[in-house]
PDB file of N, CA, C, O and CB in Angstrom:
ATOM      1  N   UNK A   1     -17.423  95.083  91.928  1.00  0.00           N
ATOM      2  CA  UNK A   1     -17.115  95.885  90.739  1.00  0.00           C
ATOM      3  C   UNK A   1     -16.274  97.089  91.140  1.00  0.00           C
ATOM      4  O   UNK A   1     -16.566  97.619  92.212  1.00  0.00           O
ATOM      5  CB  UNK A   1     -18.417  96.344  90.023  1.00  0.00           C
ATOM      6  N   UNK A   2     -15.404  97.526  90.523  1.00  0.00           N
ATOM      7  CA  UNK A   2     -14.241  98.709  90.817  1.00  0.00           C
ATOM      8  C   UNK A   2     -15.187  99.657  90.302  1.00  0.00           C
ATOM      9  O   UNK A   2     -15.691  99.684  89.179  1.00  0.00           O
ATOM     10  CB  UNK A   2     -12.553  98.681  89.967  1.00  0.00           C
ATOM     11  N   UNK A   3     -15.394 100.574  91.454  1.00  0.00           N
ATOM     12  CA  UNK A   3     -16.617 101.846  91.135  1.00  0.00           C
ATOM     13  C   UNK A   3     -15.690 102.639  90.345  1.00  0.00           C
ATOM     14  O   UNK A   3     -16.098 103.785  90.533  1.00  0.00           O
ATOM     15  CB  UNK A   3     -17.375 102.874  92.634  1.00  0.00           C
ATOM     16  N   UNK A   4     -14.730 102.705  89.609  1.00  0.00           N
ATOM     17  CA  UNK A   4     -13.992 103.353  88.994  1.00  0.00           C
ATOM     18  C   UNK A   4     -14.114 103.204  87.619  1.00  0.00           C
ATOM     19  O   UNK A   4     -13.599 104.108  86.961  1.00  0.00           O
ATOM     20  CB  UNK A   4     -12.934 103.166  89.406  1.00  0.00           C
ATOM     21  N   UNK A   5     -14.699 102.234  86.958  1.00  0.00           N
ATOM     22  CA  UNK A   5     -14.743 101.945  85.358  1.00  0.00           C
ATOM     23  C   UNK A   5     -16.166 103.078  84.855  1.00  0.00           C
ATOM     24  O   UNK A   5     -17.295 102.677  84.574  1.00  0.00           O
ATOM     25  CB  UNK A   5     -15.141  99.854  84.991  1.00  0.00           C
ATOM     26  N   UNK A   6     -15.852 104.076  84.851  1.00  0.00           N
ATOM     27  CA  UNK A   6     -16.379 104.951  84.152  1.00  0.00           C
ATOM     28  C   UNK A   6     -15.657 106.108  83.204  1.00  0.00           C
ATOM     29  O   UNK A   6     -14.588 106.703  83.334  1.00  0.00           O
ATOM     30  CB  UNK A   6     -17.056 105.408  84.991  1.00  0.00           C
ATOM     31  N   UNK A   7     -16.397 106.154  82.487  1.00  0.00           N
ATOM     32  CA  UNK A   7     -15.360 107.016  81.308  1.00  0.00           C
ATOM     33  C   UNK A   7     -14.900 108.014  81.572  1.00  0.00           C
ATOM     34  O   UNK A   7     -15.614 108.505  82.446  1.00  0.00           O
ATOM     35  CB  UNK A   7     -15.836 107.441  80.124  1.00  0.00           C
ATOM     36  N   UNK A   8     -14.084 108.667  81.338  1.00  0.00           N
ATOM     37  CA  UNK A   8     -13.676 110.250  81.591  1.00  0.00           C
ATOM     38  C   UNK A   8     -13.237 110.995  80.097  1.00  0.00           C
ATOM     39  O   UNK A   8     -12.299 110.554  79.433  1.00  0.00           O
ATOM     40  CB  UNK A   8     -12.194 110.327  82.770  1.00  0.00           C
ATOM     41  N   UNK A   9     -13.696 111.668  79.855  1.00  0.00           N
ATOM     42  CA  UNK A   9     -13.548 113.064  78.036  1.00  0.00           C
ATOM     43  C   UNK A   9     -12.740 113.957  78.759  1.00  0.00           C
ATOM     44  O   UNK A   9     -13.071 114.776  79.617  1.00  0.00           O
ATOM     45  CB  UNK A   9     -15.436 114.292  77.191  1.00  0.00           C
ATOM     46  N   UNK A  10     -11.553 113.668  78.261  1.00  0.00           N
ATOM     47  CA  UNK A  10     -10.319 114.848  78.502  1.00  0.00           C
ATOM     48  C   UNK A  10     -10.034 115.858  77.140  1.00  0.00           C
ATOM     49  O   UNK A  10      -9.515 115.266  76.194  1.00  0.00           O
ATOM     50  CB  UNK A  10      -8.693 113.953  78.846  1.00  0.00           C
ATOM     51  N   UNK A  11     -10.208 116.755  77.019  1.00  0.00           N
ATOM     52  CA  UNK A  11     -10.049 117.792  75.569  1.00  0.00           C
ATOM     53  C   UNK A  11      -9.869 118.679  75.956  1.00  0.00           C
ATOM     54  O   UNK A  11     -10.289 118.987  77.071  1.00  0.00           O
ATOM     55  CB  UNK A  11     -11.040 118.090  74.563  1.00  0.00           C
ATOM     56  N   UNK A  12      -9.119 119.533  75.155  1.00  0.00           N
ATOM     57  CA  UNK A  12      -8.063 120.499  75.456  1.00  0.00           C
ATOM     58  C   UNK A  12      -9.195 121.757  75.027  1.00  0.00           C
ATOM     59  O   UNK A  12     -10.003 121.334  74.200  1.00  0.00           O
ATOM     60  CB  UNK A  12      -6.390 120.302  74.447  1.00  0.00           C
ATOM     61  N   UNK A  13      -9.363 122.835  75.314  1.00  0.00           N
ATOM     62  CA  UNK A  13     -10.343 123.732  75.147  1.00  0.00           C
ATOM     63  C   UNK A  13      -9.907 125.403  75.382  1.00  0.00           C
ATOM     64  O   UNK A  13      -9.838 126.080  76.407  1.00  0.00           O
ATOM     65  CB  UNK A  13     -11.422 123.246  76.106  1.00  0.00           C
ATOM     66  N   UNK A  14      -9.584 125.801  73.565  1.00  0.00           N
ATOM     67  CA  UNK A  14      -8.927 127.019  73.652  1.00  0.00           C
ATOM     68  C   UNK A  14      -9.437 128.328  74.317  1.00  0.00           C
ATOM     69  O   UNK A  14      -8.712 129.303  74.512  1.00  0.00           O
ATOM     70  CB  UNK A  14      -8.683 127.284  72.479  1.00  0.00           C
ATOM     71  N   UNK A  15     -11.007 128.245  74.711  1.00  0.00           N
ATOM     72  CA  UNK A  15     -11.211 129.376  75.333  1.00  0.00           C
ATOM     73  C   UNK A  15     -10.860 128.955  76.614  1.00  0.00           C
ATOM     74  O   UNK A  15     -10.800 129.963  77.318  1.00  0.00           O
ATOM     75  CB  UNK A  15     -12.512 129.967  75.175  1.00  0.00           C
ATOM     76  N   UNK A  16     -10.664 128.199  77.099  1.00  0.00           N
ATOM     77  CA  UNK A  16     -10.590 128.126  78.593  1.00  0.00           C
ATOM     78  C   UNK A  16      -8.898 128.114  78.885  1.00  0.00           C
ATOM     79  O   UNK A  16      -8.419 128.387  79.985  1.00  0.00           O
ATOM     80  CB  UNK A  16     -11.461 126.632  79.214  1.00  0.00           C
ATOM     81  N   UNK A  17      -8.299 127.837  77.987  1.00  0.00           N
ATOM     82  CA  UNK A  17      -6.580 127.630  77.929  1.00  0.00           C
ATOM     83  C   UNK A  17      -6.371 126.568  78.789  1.00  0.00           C
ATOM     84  O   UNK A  17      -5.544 126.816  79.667  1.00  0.00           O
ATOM     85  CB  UNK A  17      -5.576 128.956  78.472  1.00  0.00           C
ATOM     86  N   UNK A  18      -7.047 125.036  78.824  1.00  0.00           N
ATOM     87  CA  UNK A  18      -6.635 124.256  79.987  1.00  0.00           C
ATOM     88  C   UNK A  18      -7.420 122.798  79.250  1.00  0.00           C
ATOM     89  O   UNK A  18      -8.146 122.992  78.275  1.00  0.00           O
ATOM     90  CB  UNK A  18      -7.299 124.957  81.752  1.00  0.00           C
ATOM     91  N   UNK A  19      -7.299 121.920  79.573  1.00  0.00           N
ATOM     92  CA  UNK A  19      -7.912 120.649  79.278  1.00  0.00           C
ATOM     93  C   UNK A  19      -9.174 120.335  80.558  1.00  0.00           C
ATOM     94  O   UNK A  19      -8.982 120.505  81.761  1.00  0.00           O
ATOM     95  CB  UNK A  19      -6.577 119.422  79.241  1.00  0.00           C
ATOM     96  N   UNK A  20     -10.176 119.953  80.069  1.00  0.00           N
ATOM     97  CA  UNK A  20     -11.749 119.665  80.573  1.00  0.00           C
ATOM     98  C   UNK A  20     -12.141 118.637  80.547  1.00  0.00           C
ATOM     99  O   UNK A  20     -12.225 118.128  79.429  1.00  0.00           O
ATOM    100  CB  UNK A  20     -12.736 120.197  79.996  1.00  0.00           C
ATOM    101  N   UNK A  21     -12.568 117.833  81.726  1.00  0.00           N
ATOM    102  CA  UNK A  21     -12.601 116.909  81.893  1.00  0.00           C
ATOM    103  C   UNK A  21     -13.977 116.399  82.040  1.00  0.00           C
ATOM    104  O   UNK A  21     -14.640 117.003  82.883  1.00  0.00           O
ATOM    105  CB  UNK A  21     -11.846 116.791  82.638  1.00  0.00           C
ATOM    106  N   UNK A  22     -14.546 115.463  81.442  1.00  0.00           N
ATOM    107  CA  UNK A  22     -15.937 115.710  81.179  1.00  0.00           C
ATOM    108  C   UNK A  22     -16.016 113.747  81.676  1.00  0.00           C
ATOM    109  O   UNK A  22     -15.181 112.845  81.606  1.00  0.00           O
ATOM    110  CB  UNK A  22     -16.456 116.496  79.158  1.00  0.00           C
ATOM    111  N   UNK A  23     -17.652 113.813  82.222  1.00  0.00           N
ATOM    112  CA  UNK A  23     -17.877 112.112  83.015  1.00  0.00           C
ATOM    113  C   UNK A  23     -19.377 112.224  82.211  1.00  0.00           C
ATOM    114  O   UNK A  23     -20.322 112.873  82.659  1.00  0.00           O
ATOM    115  CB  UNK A  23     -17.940 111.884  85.402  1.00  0.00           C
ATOM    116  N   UNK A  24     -19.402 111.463  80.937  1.00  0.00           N
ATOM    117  CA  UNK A  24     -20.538 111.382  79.845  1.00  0.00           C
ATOM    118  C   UNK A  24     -21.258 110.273  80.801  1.00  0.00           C
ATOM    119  O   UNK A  24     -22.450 110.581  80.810  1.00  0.00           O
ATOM    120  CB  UNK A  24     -20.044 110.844  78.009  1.00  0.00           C
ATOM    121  N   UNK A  25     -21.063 109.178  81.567  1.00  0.00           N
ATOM    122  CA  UNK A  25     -22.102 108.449  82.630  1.00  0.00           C
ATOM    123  C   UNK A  25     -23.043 109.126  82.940  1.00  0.00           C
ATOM    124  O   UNK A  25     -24.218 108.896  82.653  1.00  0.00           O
ATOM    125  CB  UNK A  25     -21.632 108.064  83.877  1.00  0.00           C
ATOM    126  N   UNK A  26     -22.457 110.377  83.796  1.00  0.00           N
ATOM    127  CA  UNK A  26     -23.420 111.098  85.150  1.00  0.00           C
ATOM    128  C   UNK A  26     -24.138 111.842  84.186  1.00  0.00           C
ATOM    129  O   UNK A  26     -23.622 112.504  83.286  1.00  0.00           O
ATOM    130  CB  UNK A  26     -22.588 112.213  86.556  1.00  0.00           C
ATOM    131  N   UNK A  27     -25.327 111.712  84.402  1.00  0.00           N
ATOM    132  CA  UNK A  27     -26.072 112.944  83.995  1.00  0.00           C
ATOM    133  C   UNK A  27     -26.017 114.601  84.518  1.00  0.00           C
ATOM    134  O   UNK A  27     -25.820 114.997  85.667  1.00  0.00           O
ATOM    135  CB  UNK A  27     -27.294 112.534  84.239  1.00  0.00           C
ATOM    136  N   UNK A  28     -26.269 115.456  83.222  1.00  0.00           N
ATOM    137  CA  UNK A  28     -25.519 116.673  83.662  1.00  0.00           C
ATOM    138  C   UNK A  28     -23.783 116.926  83.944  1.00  0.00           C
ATOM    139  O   UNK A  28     -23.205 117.995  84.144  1.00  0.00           O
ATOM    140  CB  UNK A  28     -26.166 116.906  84.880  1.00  0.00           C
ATOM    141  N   UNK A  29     -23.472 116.167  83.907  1.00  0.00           N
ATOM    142  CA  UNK A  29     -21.773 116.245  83.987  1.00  0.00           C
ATOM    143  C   UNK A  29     -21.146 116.321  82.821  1.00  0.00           C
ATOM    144  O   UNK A  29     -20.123 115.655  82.665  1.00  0.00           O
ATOM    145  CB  UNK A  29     -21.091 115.066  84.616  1.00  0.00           C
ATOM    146  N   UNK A  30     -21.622 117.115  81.821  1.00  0.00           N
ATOM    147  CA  UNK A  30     -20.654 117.642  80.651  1.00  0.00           C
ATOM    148  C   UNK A  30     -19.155 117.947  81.221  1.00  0.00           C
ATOM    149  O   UNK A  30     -18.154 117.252  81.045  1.00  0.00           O
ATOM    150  CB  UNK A  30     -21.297 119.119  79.966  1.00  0.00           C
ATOM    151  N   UNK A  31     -19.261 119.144  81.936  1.00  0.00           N
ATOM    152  CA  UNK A  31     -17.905 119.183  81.771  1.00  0.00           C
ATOM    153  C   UNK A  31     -17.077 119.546  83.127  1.00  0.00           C
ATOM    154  O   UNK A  31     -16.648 120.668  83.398  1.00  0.00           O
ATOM    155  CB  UNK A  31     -17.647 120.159  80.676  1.00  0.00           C
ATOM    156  N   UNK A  32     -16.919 118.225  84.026  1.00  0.00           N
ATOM    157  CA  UNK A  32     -17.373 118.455  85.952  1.00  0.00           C
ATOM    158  C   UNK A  32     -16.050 118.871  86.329  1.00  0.00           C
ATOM    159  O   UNK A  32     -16.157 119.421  87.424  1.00  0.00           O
ATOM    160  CB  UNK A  32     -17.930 116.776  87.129  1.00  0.00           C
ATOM    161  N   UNK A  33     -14.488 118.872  85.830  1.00  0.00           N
ATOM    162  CA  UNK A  33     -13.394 120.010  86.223  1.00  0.00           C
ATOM    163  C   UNK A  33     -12.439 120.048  85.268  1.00  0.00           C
ATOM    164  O   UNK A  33     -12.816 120.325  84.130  1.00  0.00           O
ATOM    165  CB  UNK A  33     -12.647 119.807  87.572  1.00  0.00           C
ATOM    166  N   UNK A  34     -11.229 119.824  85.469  1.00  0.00           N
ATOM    167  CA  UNK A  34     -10.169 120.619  84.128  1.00  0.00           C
ATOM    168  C   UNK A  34      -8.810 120.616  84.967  1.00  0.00           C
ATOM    169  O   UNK A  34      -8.727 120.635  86.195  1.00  0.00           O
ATOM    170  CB  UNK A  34     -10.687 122.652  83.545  1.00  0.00           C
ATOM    171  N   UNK A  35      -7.862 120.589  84.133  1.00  0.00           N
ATOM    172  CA  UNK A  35      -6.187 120.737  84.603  1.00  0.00           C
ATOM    173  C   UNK A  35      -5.509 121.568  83.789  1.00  0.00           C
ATOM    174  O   UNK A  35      -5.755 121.586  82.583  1.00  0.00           O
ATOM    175  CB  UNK A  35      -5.303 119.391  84.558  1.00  0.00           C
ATOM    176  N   UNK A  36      -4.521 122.400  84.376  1.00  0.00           N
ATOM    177  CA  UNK A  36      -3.707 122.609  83.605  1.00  0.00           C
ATOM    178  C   UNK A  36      -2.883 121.607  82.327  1.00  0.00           C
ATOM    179  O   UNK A  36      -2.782 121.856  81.125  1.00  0.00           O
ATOM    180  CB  UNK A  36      -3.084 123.034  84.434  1.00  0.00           C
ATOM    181  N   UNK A  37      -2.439 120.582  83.000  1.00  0.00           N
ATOM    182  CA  UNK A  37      -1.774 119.643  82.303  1.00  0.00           C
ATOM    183  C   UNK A  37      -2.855 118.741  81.507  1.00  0.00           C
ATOM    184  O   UNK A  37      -4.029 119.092  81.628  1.00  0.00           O
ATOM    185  CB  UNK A  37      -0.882 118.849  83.279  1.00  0.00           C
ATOM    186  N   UNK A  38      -2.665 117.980  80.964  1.00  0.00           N
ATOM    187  CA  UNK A  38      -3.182 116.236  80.948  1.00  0.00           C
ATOM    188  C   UNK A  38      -3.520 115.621  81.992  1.00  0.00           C
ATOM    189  O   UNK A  38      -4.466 114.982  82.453  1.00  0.00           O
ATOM    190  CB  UNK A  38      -2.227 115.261  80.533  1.00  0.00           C
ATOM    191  N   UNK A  39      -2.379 116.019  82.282  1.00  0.00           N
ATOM    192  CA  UNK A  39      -2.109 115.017  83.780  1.00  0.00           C
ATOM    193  C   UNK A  39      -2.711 115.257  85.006  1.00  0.00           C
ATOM    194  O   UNK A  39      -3.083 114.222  85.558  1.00  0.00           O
ATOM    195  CB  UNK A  39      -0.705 115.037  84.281  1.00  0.00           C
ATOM    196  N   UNK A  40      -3.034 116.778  85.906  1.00  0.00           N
ATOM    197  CA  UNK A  40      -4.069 117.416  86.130  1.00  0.00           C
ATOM    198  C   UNK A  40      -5.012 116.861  86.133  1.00  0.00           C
ATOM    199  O   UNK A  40      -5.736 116.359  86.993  1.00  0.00           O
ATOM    200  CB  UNK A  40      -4.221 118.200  85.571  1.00  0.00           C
ATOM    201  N   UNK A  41      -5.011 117.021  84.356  1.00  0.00           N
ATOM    202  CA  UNK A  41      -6.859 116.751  84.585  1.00  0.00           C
ATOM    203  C   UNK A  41      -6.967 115.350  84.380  1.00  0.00           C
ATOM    204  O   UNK A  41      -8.019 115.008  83.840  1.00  0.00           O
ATOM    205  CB  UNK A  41      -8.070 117.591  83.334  1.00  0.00           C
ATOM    206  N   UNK A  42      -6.498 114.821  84.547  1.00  0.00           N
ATOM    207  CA  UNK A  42      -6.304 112.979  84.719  1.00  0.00           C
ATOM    208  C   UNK A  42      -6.535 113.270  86.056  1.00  0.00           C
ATOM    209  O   UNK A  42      -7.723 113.199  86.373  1.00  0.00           O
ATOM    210  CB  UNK A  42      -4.605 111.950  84.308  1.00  0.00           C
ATOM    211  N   UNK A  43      -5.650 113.619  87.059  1.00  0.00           N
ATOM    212  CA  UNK A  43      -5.465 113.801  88.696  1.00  0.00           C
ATOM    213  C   UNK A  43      -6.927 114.237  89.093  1.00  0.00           C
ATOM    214  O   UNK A  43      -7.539 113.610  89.957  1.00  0.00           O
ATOM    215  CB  UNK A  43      -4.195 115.107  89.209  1.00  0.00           C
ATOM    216  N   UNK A  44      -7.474 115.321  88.449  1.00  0.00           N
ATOM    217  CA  UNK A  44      -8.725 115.955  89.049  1.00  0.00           C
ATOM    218  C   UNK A  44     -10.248 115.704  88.415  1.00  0.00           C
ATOM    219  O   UNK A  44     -11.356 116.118  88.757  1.00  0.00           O
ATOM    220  CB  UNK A  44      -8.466 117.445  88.986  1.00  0.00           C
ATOM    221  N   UNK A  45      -9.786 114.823  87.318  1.00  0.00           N
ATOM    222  CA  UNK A  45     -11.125 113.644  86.956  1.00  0.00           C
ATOM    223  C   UNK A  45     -11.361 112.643  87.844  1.00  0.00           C
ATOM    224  O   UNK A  45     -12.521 112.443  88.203  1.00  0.00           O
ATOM    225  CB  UNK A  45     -10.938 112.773  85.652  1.00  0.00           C
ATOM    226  N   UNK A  46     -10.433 111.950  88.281  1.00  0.00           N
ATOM    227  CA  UNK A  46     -10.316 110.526  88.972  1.00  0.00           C
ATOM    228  C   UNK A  46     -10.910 111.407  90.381  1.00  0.00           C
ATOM    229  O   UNK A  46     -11.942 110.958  90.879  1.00  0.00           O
ATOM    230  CB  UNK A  46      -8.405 109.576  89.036  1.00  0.00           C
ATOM    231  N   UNK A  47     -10.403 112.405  90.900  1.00  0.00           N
ATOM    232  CA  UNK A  47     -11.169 112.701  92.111  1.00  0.00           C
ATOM    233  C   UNK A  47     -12.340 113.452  91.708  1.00  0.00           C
ATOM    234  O   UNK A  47     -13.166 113.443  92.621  1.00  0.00           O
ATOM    235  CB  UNK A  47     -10.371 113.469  93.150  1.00  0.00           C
ATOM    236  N   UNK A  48     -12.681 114.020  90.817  1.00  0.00           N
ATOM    237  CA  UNK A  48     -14.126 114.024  90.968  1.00  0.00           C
ATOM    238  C   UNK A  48     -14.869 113.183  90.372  1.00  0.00           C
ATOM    239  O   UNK A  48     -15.750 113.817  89.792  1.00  0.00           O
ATOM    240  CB  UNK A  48     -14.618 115.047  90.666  1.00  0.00           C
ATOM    241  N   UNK A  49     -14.975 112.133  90.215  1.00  0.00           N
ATOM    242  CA  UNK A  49     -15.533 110.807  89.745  1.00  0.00           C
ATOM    243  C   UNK A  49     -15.483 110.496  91.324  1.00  0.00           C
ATOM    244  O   UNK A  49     -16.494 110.713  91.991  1.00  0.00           O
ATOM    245  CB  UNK A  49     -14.573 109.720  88.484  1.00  0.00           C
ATOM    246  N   UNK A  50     -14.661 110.140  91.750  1.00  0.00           N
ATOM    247  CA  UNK A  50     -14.632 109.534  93.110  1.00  0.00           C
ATOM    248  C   UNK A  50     -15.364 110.271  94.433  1.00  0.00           C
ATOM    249  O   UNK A  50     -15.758 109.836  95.515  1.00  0.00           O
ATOM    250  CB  UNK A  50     -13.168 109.392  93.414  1.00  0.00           C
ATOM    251  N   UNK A  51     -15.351 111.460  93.877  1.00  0.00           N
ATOM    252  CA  UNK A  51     -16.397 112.446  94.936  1.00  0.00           C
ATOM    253  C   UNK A  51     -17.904 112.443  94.436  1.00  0.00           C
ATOM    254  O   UNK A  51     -18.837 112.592  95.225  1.00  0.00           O
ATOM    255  CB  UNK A  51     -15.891 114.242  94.940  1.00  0.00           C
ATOM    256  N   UNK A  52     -18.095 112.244  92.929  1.00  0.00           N
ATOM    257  CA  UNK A  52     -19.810 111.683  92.533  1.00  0.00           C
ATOM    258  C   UNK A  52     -20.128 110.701  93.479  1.00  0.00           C
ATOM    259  O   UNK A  52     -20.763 110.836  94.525  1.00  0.00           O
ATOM    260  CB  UNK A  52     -20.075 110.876  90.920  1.00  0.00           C
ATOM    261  N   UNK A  53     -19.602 109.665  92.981  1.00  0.00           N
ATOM    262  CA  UNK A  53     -19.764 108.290  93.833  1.00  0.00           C
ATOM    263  C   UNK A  53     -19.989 108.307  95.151  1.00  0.00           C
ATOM    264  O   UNK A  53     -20.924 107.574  95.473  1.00  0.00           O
ATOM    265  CB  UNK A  53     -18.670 107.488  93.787  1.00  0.00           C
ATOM    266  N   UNK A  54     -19.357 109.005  96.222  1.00  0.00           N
ATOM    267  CA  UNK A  54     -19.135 109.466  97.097  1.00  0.00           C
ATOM    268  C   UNK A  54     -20.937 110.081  97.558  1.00  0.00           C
ATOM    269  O   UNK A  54     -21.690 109.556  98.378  1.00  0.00           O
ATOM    270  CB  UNK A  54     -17.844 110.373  96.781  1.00  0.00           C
ATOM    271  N   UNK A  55     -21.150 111.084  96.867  1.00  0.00           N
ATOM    272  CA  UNK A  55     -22.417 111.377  96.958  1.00  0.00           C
ATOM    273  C   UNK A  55     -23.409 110.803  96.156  1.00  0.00           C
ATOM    274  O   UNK A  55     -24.520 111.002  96.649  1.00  0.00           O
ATOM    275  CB  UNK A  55     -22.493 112.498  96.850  1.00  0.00           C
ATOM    276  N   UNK A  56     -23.439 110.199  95.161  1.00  0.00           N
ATOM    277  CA  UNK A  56     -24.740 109.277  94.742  1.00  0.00           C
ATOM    278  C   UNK A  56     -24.756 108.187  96.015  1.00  0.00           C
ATOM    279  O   UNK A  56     -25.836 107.714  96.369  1.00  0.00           O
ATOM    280  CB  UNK A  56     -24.522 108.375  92.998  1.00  0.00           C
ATOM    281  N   UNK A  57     -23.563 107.824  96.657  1.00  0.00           N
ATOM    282  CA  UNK A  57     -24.359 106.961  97.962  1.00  0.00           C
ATOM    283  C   UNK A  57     -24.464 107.213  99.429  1.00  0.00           C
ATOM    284  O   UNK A  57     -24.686 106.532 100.431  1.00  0.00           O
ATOM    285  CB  UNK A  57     -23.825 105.735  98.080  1.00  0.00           C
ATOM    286  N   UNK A  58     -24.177 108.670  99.108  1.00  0.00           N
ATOM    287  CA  UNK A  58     -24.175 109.414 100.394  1.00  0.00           C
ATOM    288  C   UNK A  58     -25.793 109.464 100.792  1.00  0.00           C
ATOM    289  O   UNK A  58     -26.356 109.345 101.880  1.00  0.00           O
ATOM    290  CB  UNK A  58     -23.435 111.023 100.208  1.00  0.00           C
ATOM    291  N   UNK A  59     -26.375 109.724  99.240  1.00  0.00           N
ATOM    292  CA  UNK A  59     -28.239 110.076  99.336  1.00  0.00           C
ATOM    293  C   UNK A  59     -29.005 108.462  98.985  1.00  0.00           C
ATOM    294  O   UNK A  59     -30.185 108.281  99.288  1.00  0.00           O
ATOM    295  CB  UNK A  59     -28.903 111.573  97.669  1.00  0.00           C
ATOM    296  N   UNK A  60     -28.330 107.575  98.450  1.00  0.00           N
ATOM    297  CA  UNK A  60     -28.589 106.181  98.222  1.00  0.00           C
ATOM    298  C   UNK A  60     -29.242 106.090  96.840  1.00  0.00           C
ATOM    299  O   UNK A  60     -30.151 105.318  96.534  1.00  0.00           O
ATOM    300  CB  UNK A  60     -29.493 105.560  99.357  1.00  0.00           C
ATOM    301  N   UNK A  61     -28.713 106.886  96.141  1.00  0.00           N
ATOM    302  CA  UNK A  61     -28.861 107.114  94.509  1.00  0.00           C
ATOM    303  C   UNK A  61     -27.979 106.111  93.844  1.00  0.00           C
ATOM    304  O   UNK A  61     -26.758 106.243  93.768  1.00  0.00           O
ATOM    305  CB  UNK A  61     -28.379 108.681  93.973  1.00  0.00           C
ATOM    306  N   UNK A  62     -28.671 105.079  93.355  1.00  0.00           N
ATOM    307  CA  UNK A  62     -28.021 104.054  92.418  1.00  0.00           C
ATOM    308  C   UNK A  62     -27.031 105.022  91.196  1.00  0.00           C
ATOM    309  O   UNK A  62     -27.038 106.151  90.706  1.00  0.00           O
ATOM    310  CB  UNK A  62     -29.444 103.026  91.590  1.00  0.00           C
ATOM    311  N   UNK A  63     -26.375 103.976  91.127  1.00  0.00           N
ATOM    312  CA  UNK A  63     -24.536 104.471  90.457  1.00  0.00           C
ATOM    313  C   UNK A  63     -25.474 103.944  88.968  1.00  0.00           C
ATOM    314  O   UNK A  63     -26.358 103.095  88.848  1.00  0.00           O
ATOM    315  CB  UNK A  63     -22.349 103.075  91.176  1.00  0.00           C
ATOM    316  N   UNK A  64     -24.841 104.846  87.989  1.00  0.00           N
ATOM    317  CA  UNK A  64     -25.512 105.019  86.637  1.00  0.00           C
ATOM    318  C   UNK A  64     -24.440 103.953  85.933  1.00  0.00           C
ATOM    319  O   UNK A  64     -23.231 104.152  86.052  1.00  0.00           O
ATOM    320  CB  UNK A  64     -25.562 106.813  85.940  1.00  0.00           C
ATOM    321  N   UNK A  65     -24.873 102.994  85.311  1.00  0.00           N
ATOM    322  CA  UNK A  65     -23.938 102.003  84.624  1.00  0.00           C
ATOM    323  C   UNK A  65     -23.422 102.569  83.375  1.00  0.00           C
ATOM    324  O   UNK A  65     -23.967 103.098  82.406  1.00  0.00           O
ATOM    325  CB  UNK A  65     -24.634 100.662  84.302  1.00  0.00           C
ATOM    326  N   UNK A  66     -21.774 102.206  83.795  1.00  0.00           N
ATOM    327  CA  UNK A  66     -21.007 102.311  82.916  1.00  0.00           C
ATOM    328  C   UNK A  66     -20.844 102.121  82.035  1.00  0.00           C
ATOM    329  O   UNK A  66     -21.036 100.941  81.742  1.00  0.00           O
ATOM    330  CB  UNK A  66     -20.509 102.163  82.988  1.00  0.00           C
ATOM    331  N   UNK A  67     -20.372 103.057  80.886  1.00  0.00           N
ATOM    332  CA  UNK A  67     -20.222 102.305  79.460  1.00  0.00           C
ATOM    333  C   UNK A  67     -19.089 101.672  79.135  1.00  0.00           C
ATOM    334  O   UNK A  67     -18.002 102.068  79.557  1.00  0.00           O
ATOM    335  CB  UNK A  67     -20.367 103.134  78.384  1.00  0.00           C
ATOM    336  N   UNK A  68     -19.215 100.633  78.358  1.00  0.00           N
ATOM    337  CA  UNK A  68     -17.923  99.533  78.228  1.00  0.00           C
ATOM    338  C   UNK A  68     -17.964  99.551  76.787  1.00  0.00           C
ATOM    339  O   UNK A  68     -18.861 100.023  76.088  1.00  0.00           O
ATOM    340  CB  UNK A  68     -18.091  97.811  78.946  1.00  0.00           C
ATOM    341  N   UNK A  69     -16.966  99.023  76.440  1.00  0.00           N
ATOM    342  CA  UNK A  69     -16.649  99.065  75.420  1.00  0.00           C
ATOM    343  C   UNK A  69     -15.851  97.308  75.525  1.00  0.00           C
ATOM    344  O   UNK A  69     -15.109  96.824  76.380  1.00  0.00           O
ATOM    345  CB  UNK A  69     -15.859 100.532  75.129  1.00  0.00           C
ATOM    346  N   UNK A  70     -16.397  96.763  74.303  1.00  0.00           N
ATOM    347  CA  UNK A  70     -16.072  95.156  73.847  1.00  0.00           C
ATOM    348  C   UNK A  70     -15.200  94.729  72.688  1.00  0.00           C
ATOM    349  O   UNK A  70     -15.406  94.054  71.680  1.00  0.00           O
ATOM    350  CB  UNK A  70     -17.331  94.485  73.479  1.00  0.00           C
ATOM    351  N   UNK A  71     -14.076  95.406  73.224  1.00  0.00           N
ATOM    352  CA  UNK A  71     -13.224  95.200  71.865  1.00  0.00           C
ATOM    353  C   UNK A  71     -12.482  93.843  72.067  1.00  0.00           C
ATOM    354  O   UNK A  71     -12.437  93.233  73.135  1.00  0.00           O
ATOM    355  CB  UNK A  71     -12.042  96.505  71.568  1.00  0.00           C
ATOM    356  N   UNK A  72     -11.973  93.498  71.030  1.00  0.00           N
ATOM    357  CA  UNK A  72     -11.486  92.057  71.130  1.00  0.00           C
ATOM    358  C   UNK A  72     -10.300  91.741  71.534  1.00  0.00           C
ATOM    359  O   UNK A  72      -9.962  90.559  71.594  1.00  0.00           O
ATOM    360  CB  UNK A  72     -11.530  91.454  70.061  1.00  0.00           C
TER     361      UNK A  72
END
C-alpha cells in the first residue's frame, strides 16, 4: 500500500495570512504545518505526513487507516 493515500485539508486562513495544512487521519493533527503558497503547503504537507509515518513506525504504532473515498 503507498503509505501516502492519506488526506491532506489545505485552507487558506486570514488570521494567520498563509494556507494550513491539516492531516484529519492522525489524531490530534488539526492543523500539523502551512505554506505561504498552495504549493508550499502542498510541499510541506506531503513532508509532514511523511515524517508522521516516519514516527508512528519509528515507536511501532500502527498507521491509522485512511479515508477513501468511492466515487465512480
Amino acid at each position: 500500500m503507498n503509505k501516502l493515500k492519506y488526506q491532506m485539508v489545505i485552507q487558506w486562513s486570514l488570521e494567520d495570512n498563509c494556507f494550513l495544512v491539516g492531516l484529519p487521519d492522525f489524531p490530534g493533527q488539526r492543523w500539523r504545518t502551512h505554506g505561504d503558497t498552495y504549493e508550499l503547503a502542498v510541499k510541506n504537507g506531503i513532508e509532514a505526513l511523511e515524517s508522521l509515518i516516519i514516527a508512528y513506525e519509528a515507536v511501532g504504532d500502527a498507521l491509522p487507516e485512511p479515508t477513501v473515498c468511492n466515487a465512480a
